[in-house]
C-alpha positions as CSV (number, residue, x, y, z in Angstrom):
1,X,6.3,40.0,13.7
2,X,6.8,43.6,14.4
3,X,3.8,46.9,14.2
4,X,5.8,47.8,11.0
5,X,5.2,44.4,9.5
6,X,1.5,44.0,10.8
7,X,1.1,47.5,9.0
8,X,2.3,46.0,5.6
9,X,0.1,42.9,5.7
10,X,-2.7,42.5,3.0
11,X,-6.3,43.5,4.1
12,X,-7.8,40.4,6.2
13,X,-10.1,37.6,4.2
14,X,-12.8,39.1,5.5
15,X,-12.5,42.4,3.9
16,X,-12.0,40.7,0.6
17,X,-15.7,41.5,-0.4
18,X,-14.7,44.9,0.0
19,X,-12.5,47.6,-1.4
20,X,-9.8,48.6,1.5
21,X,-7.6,51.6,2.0
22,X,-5.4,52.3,4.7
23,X,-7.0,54.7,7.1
24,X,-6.4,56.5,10.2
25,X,-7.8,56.1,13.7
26,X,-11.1,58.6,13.7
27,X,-11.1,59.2,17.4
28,X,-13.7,56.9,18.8
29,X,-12.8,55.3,22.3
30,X,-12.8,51.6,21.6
31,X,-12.4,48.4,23.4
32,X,-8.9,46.7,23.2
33,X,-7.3,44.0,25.0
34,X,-3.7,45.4,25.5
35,X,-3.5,49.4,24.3
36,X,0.2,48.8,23.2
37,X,-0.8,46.1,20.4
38,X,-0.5,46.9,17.3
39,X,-3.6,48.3,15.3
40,X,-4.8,48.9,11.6
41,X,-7.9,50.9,10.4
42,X,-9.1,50.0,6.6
43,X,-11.9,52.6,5.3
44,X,-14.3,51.1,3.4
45,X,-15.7,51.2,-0.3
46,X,-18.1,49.2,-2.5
47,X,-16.4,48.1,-5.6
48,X,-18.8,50.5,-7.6
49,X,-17.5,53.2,-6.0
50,X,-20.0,53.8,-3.2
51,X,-18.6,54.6,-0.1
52,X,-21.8,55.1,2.2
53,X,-23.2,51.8,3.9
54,X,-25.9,50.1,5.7
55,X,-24.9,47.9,8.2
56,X,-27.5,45.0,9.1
57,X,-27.2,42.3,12.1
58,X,-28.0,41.3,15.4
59,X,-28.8,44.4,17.7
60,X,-28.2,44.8,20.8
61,X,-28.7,47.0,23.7
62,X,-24.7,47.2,25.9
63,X,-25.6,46.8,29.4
64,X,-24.0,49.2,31.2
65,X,-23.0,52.0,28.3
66,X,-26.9,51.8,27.4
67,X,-26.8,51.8,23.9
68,X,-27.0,49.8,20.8
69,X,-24.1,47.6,18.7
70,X,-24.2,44.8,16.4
71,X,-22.8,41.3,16.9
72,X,-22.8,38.5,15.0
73,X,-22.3,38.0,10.9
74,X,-22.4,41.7,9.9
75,X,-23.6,42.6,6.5
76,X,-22.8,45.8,4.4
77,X,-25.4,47.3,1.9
78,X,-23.8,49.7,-0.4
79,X,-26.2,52.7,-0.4
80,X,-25.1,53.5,-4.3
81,X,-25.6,50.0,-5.9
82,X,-27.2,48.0,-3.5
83,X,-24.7,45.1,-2.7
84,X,-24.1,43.3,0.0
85,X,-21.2,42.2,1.4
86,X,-19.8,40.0,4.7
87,X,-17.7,42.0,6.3
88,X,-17.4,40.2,9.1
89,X,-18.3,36.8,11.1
90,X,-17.1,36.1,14.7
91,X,-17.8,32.4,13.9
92,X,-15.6,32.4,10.4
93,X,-13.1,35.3,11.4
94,X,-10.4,36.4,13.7
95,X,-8.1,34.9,15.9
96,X,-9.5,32.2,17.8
97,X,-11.3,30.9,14.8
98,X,-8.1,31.0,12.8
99,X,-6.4,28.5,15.1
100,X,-9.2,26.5,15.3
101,X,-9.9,27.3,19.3
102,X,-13.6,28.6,19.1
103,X,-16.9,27.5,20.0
104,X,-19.8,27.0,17.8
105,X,-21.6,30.2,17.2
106,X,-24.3,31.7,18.5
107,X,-27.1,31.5,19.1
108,X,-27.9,35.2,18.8
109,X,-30.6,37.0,20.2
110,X,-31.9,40.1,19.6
111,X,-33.6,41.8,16.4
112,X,-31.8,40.8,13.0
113,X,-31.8,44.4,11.3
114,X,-30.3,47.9,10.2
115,X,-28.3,49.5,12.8
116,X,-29.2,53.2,13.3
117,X,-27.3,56.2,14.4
118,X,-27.2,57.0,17.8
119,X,-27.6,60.8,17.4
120,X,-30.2,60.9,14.1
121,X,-31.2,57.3,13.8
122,X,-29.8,57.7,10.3
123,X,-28.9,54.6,8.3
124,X,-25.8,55.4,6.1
125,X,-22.8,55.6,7.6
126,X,-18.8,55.7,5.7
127,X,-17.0,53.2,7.8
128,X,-14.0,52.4,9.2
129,X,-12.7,49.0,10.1
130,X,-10.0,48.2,13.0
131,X,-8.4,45.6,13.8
132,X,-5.7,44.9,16.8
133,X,-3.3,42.4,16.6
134,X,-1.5,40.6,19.3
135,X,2.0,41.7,20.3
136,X,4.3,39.4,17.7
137,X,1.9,37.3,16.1
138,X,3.2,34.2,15.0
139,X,1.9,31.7,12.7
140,X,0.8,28.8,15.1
141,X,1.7,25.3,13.8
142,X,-1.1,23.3,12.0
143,X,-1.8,19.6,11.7
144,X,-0.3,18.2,8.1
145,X,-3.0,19.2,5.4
146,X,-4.7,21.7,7.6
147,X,-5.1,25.3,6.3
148,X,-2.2,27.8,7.5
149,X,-4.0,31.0,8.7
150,X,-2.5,34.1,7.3
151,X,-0.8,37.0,9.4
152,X,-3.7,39.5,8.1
153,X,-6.4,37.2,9.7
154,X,-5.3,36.6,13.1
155,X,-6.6,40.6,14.1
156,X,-7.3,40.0,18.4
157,X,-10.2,42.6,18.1
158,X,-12.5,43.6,15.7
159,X,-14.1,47.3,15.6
160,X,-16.3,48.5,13.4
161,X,-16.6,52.4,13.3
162,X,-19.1,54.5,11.4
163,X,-19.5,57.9,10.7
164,X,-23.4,59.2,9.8
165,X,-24.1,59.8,6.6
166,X,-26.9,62.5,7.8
167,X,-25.5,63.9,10.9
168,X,-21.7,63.1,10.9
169,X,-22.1,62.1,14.4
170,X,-19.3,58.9,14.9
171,X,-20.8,55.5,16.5
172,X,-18.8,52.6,17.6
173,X,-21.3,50.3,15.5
174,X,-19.5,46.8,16.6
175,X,-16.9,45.6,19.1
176,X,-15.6,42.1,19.4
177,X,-13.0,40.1,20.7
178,X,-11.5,37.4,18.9
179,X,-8.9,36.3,20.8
């Protein structure tokens, strides 16, 4: 599968609770296993509208950068309407759990809560989702009767980018491999 294909796939599965538009890469350093895999960014709405978000989860502090990220099941609060959405679980999404080659989850440590903005410690963000993809991604071959994993869903890395709400200020807000 080619960048130009990966870039017409359908949003991943789990974006689905989501509205998803194609976006563009806002300039925030971020991890990545090879820099010349393919990426897509989706920016992120509510379906009422709202495009202004909480984002609640495990917190924790990165060792040697010094500040905070989620990890874990990441849930979206739409600051207009109130909903909440998964947008994203390292035990349900991704490669690795796609192809059946991950471990059991967790456990997490750390304070389940709202993340806050680095700069402000504001609590709304507009985010950005981006996903990298592993150079030609094929379909791997599943037993008779299992589930074939989709294209969209076997993203390598998972980012989650937000800008403040309050300040503007842009935070990597989650980082994980899933590959």
């Amino acid at each position: 599968m080619t960048s130009d294909d990966i870039q017409r796939l359908p949003p991943p599965r789990c974006l689905g609770e989501l509205v998803t538009r194609p976006g563009n890469d806002p300039g925030v350093e971020r991890d990545s296993l090879v820099e010349s895999w393919p990426e897509r960014f989706f920016v992120l709405a509510c379906p009422c509208g709202g495009a202004a978000f909480a984002v609640r989860s495990h917190i924790c502090r990165e060792r040697y950068l010094g500040f905070e990220r989620v990890y874990g099941p990441i849930t979206l609060r739409c600051a207009a309407c109130g909903r909440a959405a998964l947008c994203f679980d390292p035990a349900l999404n991704g490669y690795d759990v796609e192809i059946d080659h991950f471990p059991e989850p967790g456990p997490y440590s750390g304070d389940v809560r709202e993340f806050g903005c680095p700069s402000c410690a504001g609590k709304s963000f507009a985010l950005t989702v981006c996903l990298q993809y592993p150079d030609g991604v094929i379909k791997p071959q599943r037993a008779p009767g299992a589930r074939e994993p989709a294209s969209q869903d076997l993203f390598s890395y998972f980012t989650l980018i937000g800008a403040c709400t309050s300040c503007a200020a842009l935070a990597t807000i989650s980082s994980v491999e899933c590959l």
